[in-house]
C-alpha atoms as a printed R data frame, in Angstrom:
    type eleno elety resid chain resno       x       y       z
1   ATOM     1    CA   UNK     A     1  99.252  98.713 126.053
2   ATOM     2    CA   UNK     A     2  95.766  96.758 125.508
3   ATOM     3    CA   UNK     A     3  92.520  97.181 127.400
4   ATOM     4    CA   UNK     A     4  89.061  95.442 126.287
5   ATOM     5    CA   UNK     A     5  85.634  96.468 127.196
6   ATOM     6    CA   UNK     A     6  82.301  95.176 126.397
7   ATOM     7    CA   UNK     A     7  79.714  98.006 125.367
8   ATOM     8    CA   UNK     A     8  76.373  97.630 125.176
9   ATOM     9    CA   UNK     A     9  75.462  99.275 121.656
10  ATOM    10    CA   UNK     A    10  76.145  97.665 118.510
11  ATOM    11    CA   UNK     A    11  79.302  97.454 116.197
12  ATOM    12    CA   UNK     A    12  78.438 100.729 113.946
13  ATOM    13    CA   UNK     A    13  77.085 102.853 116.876
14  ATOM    14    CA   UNK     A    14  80.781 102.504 118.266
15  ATOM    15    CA   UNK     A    15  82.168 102.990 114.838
16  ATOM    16    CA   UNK     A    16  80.139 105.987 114.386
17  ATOM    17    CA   UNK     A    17  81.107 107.376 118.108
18  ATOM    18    CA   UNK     A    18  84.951 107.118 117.560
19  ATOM    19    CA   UNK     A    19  84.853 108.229 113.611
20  ATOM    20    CA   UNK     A    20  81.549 111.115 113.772
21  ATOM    21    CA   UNK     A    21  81.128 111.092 117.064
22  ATOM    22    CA   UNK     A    22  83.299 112.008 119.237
23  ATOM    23    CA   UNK     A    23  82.591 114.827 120.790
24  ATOM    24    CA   UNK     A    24  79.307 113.079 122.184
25  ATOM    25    CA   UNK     A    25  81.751 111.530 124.260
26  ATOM    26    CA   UNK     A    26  85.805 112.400 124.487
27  ATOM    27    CA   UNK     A    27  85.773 115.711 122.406
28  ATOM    28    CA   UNK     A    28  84.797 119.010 124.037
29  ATOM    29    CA   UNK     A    29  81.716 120.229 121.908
30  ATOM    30    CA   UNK     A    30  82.418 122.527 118.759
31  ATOM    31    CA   UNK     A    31  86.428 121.837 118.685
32  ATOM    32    CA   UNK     A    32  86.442 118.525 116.605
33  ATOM    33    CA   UNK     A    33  87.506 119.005 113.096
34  ATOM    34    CA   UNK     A    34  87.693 115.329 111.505
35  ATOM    35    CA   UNK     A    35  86.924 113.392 108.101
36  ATOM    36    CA   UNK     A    36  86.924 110.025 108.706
37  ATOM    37    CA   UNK     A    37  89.065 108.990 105.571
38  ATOM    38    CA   UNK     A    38  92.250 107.543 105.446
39  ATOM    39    CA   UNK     A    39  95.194 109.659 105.642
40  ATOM    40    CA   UNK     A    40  92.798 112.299 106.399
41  ATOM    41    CA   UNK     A    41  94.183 115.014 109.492
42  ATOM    42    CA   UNK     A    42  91.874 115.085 112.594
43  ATOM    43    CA   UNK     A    43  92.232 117.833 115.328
44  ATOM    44    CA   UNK     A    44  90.033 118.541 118.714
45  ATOM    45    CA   UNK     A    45  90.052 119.748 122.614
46  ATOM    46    CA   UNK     A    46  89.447 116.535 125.262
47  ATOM    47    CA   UNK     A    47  86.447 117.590 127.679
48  ATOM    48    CA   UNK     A    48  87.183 120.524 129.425
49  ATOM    49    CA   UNK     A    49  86.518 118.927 132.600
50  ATOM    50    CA   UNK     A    50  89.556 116.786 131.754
51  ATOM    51    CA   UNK     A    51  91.598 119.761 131.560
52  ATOM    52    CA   UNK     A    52  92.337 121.545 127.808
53  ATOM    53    CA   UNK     A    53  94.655 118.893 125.892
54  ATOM    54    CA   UNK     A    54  94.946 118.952 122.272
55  ATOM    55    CA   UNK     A    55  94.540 115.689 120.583
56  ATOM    56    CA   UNK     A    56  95.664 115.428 116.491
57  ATOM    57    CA   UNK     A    57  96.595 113.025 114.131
58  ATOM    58    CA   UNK     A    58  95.487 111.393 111.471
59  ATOM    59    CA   UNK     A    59  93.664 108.079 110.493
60  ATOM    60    CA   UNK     A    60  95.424 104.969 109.165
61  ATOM    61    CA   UNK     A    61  93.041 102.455 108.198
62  ATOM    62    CA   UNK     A    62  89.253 102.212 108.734
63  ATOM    63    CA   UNK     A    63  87.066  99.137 108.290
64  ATOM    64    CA   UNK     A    64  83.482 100.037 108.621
65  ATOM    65    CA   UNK     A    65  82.243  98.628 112.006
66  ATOM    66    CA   UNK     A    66  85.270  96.249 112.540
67  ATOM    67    CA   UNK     A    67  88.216  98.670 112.683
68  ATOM    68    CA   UNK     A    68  90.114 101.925 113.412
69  ATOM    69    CA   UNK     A    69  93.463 102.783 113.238
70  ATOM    70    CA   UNK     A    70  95.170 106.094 113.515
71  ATOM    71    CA   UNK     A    71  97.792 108.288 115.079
72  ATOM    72    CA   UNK     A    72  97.256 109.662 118.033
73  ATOM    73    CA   UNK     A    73  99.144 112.813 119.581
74  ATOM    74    CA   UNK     A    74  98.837 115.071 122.472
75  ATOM    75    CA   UNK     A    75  99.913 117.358 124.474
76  ATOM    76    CA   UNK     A    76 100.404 120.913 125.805
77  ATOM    77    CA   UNK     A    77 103.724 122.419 126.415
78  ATOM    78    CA   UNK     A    78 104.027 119.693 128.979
79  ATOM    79    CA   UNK     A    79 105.114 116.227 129.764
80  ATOM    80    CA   UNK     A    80 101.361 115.314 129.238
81  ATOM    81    CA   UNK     A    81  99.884 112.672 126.690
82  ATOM    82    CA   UNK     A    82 102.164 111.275 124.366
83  ATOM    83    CA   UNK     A    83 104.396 114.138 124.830
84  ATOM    84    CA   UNK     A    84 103.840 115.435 121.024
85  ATOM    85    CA   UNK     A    85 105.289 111.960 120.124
86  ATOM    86    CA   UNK     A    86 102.873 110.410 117.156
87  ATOM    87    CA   UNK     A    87 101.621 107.212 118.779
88  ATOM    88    CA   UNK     A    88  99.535 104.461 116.930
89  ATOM    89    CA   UNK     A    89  95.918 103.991 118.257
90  ATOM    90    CA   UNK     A    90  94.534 100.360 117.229
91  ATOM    91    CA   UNK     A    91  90.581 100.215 117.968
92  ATOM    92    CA   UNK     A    92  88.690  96.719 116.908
93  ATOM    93    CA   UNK     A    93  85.330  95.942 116.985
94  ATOM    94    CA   UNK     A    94  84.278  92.525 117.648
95  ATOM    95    CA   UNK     A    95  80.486  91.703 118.223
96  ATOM    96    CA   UNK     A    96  79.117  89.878 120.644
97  ATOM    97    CA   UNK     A    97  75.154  89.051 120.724
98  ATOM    98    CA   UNK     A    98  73.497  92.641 121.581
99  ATOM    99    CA   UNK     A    99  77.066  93.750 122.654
100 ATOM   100    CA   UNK     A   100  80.380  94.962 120.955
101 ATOM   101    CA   UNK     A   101  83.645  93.817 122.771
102 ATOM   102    CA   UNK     A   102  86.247  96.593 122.216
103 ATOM   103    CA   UNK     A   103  90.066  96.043 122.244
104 ATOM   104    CA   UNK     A   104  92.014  99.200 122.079
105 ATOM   105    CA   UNK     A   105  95.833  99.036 121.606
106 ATOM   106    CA   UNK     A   106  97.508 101.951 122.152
107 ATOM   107    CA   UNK     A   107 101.812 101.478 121.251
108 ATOM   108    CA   UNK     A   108 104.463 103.517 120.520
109 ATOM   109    CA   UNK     A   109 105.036 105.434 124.171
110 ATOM   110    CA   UNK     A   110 108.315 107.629 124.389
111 ATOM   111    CA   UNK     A   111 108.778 107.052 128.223
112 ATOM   112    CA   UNK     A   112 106.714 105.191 130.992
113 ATOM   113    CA   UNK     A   113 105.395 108.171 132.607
114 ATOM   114    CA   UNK     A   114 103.257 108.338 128.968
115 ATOM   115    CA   UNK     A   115 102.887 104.854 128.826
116 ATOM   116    CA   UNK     A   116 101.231 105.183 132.748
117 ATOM   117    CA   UNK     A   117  99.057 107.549 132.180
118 ATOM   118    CA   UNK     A   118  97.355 106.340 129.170
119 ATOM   119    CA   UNK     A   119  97.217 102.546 130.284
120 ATOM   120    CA   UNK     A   120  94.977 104.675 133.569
121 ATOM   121    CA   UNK     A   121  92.511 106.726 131.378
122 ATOM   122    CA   UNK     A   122  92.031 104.252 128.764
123 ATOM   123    CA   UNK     A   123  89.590 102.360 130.565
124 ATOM   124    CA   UNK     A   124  87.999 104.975 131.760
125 ATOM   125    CA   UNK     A   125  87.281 106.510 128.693
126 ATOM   126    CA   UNK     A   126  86.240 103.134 127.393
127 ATOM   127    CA   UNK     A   127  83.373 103.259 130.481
128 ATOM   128    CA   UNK     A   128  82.507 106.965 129.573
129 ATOM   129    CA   UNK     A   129  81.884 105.762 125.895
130 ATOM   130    CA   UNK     A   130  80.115 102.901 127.437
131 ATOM   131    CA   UNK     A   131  77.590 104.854 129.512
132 ATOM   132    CA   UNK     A   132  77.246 107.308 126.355
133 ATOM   133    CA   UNK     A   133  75.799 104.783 123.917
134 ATOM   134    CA   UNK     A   134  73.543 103.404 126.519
135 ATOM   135    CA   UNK     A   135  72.109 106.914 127.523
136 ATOM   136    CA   UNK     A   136  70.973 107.736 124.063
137 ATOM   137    CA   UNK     A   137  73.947 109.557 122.996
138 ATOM   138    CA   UNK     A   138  74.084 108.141 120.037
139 ATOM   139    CA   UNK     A   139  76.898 109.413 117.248
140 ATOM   140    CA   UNK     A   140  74.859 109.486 113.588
């Protein structure tokens, strides 16, 4: 699945919020444990007001204000997220004037019900990040 969203912050402030930053925006504060390195293991709780999901992986590639790539699990005991299946999260950066377009591809799915759910919150989360970076929250 692909979704694209145009932010209004600049390339490295939405590098920084999805490498530093997260918990300004996705990650419930004080459970994000990450290094933004390659190979590097990255663990945290989603908002609580989400509901308590545990999201780990690890990164794949990064290219400073142009790209992330990493693995993305979830789940709970349940048939929630990816199911504990280790999906492949493809974030690039592309900017536009005082903008940064965002495509996010999110593959490897082990059922449709995961597929669903993720091609729902996606953009959502993309519009949370979004209103983030333009309310100050900025990830340094």
């Amino acid at each position: 699945m692909t979704c694209e969203h145009a932010l209004i912050a600049k390339p490295d402030e939405v590098y920084a919020a999805w490498t530093v930053g997260l918990d300004t925006w996705f990650a419930q504060a004080g459970t994000l444990f990450l290094v933004p390195e390659p190979g590097r293991p990255y663990f945290f709780y989603n908002r609580d007001e989400w509901g308590r999901h545990p999201h780990y992986g690890r990164f794949l590639e990064l290219i400073e204000n142009q790209l992330i790539e990493m693995t993305w699990m979830t789940g709970n005991g349940t048939a929630e997220g990816t199911e504990g299946a280790e999906t492949i999260l493809r974030i690039e950066l592309v900017p536009e004037r005082a903008a940064t377009k965002i495509r996010l591809t999110h593959s490897g799915f082990v059922n449709e019900k995961s597929l669903a759910g993720h091609q729902e919150n996606w953009p959502l989360a993309l519009k949370i990040l979004d209103e983030a970076l333009v309310g100050g929250v900025k990830a340094n």
